[in-house]
MARGU-178500 format. One record per atom (N, C-alpha, C, O): residue number from 1; residue in one letter; atom name; z, x, y. Coordinates in nm, 4 decimals. Atoms other than C-alpha are relative to their C-alpha. Layout:
% MARGU-178500
nr,rest,atom,up,east,north
NUM,A,CA,Z,X,Y
...
***
This chain:
% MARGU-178500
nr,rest,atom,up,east,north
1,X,N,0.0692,-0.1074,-0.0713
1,X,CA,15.7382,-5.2336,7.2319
1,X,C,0.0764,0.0365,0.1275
1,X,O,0.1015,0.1531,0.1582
2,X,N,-0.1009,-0.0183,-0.1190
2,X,CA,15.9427,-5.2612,7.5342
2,X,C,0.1324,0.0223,0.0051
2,X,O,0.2030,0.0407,0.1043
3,X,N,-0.1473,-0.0956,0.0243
3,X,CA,16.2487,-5.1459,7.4108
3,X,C,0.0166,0.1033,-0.0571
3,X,O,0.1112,0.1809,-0.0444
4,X,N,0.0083,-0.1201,0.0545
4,X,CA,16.1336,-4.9107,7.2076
4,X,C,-0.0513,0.1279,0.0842
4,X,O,-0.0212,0.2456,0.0645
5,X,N,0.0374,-0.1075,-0.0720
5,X,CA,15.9409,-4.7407,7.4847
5,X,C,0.1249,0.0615,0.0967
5,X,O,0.1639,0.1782,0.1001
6,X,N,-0.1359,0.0317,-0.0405
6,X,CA,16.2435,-4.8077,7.6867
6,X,C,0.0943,0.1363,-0.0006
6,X,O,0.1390,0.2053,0.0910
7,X,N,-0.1234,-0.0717,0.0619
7,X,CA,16.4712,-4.5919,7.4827
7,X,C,-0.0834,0.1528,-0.0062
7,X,O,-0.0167,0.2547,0.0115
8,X,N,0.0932,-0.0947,0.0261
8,X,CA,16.1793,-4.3365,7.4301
8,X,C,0.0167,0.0851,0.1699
8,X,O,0.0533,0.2009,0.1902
9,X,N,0.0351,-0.0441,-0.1303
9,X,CA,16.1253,-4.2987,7.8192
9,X,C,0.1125,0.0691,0.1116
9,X,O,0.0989,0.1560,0.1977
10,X,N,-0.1287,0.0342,-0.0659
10,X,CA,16.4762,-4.3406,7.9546
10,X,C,0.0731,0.1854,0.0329
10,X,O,0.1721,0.2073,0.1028
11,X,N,-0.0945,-0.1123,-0.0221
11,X,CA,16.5656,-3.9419,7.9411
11,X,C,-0.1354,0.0795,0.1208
11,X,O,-0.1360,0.2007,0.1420
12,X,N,0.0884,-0.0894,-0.0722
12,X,CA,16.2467,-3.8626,8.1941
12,X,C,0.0106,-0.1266,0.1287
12,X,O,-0.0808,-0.1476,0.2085
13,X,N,-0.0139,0.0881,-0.1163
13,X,CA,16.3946,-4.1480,8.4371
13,X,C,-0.0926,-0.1162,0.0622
13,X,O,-0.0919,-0.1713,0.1723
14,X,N,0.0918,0.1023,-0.0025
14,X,CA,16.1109,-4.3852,8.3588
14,X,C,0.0496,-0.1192,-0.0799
14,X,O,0.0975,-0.0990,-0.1915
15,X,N,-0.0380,0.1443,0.0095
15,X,CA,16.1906,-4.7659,8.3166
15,X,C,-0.0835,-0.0633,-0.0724
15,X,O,-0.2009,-0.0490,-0.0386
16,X,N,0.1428,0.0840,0.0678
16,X,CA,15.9880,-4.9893,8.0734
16,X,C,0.0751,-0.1638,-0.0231
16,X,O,0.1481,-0.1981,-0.1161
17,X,N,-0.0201,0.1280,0.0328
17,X,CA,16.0479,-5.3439,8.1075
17,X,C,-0.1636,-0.1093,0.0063
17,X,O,-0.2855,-0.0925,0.0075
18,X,N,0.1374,0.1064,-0.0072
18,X,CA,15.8213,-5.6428,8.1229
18,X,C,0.0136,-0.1516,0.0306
18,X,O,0.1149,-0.2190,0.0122
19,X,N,0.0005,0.1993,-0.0646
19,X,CA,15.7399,-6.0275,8.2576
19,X,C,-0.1011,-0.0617,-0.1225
19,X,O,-0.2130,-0.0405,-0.1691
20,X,N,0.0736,0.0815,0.0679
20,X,CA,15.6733,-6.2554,8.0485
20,X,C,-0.0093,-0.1315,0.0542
20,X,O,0.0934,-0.1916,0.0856
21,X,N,0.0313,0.1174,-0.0811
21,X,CA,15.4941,-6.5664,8.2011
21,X,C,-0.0192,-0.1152,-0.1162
21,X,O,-0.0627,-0.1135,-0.2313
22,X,N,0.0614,0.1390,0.1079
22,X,CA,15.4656,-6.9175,8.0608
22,X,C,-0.1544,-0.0486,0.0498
22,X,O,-0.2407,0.0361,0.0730
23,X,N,0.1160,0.0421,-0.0191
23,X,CA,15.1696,-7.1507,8.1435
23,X,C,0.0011,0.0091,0.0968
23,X,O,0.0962,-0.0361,0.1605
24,X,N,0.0130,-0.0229,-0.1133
24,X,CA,15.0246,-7.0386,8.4321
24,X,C,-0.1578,-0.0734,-0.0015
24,X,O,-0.2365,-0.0914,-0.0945
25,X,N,0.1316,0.0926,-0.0748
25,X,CA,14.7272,-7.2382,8.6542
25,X,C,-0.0577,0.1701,0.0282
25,X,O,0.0191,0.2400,0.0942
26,X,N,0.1106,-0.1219,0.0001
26,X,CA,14.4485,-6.8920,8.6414
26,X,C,-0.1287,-0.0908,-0.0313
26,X,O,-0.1321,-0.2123,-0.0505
27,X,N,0.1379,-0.0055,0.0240
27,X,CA,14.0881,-6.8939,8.5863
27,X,C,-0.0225,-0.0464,-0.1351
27,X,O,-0.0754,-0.1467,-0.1832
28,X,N,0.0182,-0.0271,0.1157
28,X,CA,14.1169,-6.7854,8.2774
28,X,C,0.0979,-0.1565,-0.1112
28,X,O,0.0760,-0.1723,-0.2313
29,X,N,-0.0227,0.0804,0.0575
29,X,CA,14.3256,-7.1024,8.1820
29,X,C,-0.0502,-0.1359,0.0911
29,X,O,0.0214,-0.2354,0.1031
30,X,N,0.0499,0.1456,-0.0598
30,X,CA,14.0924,-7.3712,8.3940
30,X,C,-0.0331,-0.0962,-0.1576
30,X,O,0.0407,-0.1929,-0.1768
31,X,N,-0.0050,0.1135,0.0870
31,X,CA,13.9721,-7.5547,8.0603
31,X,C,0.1432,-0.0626,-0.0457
31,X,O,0.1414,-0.1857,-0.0460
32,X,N,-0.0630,0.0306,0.0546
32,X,CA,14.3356,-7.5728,7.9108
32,X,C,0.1077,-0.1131,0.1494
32,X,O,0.1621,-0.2141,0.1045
33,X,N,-0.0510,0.0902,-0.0666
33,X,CA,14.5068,-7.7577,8.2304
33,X,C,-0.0841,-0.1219,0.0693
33,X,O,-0.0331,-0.2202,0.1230
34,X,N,0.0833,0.1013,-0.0063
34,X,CA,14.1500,-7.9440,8.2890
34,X,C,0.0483,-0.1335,-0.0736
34,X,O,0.0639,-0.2443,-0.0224
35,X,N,-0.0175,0.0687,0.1422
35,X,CA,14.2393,-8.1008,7.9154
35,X,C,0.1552,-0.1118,0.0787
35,X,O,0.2710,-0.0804,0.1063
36,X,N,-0.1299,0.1112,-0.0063
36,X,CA,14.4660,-8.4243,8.0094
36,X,C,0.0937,0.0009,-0.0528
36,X,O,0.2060,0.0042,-0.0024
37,X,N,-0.0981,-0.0123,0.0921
37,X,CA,14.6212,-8.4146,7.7191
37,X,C,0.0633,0.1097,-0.0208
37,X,O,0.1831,0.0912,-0.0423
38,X,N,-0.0765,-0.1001,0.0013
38,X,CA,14.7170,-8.0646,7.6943
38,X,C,0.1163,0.0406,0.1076
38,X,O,0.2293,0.0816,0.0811
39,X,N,-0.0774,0.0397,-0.0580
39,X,CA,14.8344,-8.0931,8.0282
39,X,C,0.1285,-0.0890,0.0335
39,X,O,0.2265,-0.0774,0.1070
40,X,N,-0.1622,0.1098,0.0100
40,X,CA,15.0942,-8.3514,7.9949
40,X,C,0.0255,0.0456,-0.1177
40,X,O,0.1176,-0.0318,-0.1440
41,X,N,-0.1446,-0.0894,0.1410
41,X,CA,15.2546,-8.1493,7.6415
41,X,C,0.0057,0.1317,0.0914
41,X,O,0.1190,0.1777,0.0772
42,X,N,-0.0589,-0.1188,-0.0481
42,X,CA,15.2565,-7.8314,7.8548
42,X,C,0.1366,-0.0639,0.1395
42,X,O,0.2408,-0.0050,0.1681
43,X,N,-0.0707,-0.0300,-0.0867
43,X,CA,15.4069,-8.0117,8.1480
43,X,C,0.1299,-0.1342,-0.0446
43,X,O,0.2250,-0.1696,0.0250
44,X,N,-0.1449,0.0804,0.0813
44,X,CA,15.6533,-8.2624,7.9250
44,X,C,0.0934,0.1066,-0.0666
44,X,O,0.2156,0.0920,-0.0679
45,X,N,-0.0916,-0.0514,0.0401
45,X,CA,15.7557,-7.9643,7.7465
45,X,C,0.0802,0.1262,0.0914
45,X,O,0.1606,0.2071,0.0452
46,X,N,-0.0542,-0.1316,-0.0631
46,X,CA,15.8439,-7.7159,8.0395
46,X,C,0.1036,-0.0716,0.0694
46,X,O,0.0649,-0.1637,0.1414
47,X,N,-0.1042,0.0639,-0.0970
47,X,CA,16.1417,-7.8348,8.2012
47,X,C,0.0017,0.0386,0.1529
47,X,O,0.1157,0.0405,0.1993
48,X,N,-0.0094,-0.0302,-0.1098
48,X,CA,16.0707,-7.7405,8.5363
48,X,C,-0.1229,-0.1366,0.0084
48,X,O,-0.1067,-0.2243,0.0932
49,X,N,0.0905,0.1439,-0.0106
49,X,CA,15.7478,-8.0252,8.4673
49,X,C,-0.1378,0.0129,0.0430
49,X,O,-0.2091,-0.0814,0.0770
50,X,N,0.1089,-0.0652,-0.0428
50,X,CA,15.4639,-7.8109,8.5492
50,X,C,-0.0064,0.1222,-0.0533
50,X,O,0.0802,0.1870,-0.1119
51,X,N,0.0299,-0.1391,0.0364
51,X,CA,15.2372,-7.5062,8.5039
51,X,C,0.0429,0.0483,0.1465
51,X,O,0.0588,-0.0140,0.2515
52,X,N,-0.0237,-0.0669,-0.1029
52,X,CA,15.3178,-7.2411,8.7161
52,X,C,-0.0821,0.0833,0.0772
52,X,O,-0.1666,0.1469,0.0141
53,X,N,0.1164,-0.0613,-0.0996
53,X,CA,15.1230,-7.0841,8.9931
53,X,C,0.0377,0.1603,0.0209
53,X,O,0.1488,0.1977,0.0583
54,X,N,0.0696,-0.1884,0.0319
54,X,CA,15.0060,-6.6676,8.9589
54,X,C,0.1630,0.0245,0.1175
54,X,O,0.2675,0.0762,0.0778
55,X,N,-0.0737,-0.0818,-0.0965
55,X,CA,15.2176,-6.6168,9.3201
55,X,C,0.1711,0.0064,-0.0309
55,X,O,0.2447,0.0886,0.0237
56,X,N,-0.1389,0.0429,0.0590
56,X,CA,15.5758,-6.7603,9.1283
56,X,C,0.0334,0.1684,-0.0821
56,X,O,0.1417,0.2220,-0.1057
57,X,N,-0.0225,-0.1341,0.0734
57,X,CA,15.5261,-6.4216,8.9523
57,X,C,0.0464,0.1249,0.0459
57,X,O,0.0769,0.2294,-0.0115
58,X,N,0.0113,-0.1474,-0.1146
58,X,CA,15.5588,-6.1950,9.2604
58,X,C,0.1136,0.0619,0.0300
58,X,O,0.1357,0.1786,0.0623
59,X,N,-0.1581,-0.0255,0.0002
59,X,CA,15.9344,-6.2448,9.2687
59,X,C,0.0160,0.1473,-0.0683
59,X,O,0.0110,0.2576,-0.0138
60,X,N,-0.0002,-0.0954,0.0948
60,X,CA,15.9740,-6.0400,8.9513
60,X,C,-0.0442,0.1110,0.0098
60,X,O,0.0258,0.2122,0.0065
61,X,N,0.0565,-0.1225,-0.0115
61,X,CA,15.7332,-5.8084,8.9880
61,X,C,0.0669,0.1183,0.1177
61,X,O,0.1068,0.2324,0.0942
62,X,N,-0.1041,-0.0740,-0.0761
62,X,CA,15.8995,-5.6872,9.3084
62,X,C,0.1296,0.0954,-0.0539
62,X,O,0.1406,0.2165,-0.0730
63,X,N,-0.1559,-0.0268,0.0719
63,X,CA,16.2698,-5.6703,9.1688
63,X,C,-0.0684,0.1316,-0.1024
63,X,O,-0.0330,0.2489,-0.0905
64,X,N,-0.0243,-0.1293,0.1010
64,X,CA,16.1455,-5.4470,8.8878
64,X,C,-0.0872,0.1174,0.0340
64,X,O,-0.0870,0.2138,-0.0424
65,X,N,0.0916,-0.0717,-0.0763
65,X,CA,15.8853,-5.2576,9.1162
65,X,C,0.0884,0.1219,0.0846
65,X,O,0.0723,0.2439,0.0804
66,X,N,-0.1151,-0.0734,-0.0313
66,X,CA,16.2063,-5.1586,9.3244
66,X,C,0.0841,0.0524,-0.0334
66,X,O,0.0947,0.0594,-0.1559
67,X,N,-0.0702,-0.0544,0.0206
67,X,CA,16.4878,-4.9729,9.3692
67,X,C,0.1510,-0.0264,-0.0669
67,X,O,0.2391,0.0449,-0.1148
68,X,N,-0.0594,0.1355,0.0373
68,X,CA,16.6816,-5.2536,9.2848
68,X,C,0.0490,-0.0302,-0.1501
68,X,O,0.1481,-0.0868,-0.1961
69,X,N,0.0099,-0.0126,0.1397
69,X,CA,16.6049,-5.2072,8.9371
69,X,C,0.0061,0.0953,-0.0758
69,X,O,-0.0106,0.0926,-0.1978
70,X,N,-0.0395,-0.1034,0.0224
70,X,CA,16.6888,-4.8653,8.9438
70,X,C,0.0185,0.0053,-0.2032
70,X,O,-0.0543,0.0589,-0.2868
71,X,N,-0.0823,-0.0523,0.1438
71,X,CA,16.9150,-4.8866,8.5811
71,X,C,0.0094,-0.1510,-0.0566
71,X,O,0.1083,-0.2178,-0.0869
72,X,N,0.0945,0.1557,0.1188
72,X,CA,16.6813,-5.2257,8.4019
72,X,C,-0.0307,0.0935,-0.0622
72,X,O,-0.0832,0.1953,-0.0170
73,X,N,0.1153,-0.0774,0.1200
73,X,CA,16.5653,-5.0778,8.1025
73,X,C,0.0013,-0.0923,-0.0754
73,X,O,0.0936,-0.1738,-0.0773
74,X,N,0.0345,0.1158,0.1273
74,X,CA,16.3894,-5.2929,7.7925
74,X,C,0.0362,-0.0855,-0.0218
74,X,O,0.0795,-0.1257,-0.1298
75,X,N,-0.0305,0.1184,-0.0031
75,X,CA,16.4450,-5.5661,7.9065
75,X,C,-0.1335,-0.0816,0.0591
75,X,O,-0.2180,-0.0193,0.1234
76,X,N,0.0630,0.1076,-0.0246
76,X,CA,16.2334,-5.9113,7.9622
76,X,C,0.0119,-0.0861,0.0782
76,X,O,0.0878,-0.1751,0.0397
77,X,N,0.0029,0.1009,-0.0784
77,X,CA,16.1770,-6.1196,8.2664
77,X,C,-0.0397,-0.1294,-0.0127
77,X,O,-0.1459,-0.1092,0.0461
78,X,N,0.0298,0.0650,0.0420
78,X,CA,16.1009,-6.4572,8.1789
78,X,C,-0.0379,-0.1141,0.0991
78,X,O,0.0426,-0.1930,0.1487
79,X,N,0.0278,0.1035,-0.1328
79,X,CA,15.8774,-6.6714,8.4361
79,X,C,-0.0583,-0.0661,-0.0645
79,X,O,-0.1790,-0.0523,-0.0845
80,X,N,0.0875,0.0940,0.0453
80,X,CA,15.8303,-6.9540,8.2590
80,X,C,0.0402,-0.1822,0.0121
80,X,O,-0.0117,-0.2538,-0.0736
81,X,N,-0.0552,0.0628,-0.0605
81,X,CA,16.0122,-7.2622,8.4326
81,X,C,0.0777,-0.0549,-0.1169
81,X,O,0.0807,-0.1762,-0.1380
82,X,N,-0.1131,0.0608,0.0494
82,X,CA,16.2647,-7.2926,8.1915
82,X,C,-0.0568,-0.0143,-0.1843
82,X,O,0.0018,-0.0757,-0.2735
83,X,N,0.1130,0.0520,0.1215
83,X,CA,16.0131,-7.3089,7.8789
83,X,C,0.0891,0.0111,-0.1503
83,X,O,0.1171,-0.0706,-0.2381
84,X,N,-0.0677,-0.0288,0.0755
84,X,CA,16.2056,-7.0804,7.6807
84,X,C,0.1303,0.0032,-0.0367
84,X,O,0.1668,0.0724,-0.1318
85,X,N,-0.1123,0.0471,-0.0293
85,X,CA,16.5407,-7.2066,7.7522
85,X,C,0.0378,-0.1141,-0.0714
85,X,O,0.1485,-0.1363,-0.1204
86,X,N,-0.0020,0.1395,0.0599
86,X,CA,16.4701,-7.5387,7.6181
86,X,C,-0.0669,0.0498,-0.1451
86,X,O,-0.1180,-0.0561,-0.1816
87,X,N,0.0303,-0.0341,0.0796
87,X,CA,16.3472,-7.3723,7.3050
87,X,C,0.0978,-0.0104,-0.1470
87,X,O,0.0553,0.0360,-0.2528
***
């Protein structure tokens, strides 16, 4: 979807990329880092050794918010401490 819009958008000087986050500490995931056990396979398998916290995201968002990022197109940011690296 993000490259396709990408390529779609790209002649009206609009940018389509996107962040993709790994396990993040939210609300919406309090039972799954409650869970002991889930917790230690999310944070054995992330090589950074933890979930990551909402504000780790803000980096990114910036960079592709700015001007900075002028000529990013369909491409994928990947805040996920390494998750998908070790994949």
């Amino acid at each position: 979807l993000t490259k396709g819009m990408a390529v779609e958008w790209a002649k009206y000087n609009i940018q389509v990329n996107g962040i993709g986050p790994g396990y993040f500490k939210t609300e919406m995931t309090k039972l799954l880092y409650a869970d002991a056990e889930f917790d230690k396979w999310v944070c054995s398998r992330t090589p950074s050794g933890r979930w990551g916290l909402t504000e780790e995201l803000v980096g990114a968002l910036i960079f592709l918010s700015s001007s900075a990022s002028n000529y990013v197109n369909g491409q994928m940011i990947y805040v996920d401490g390494g998750l998908l690296a070790s994949v």
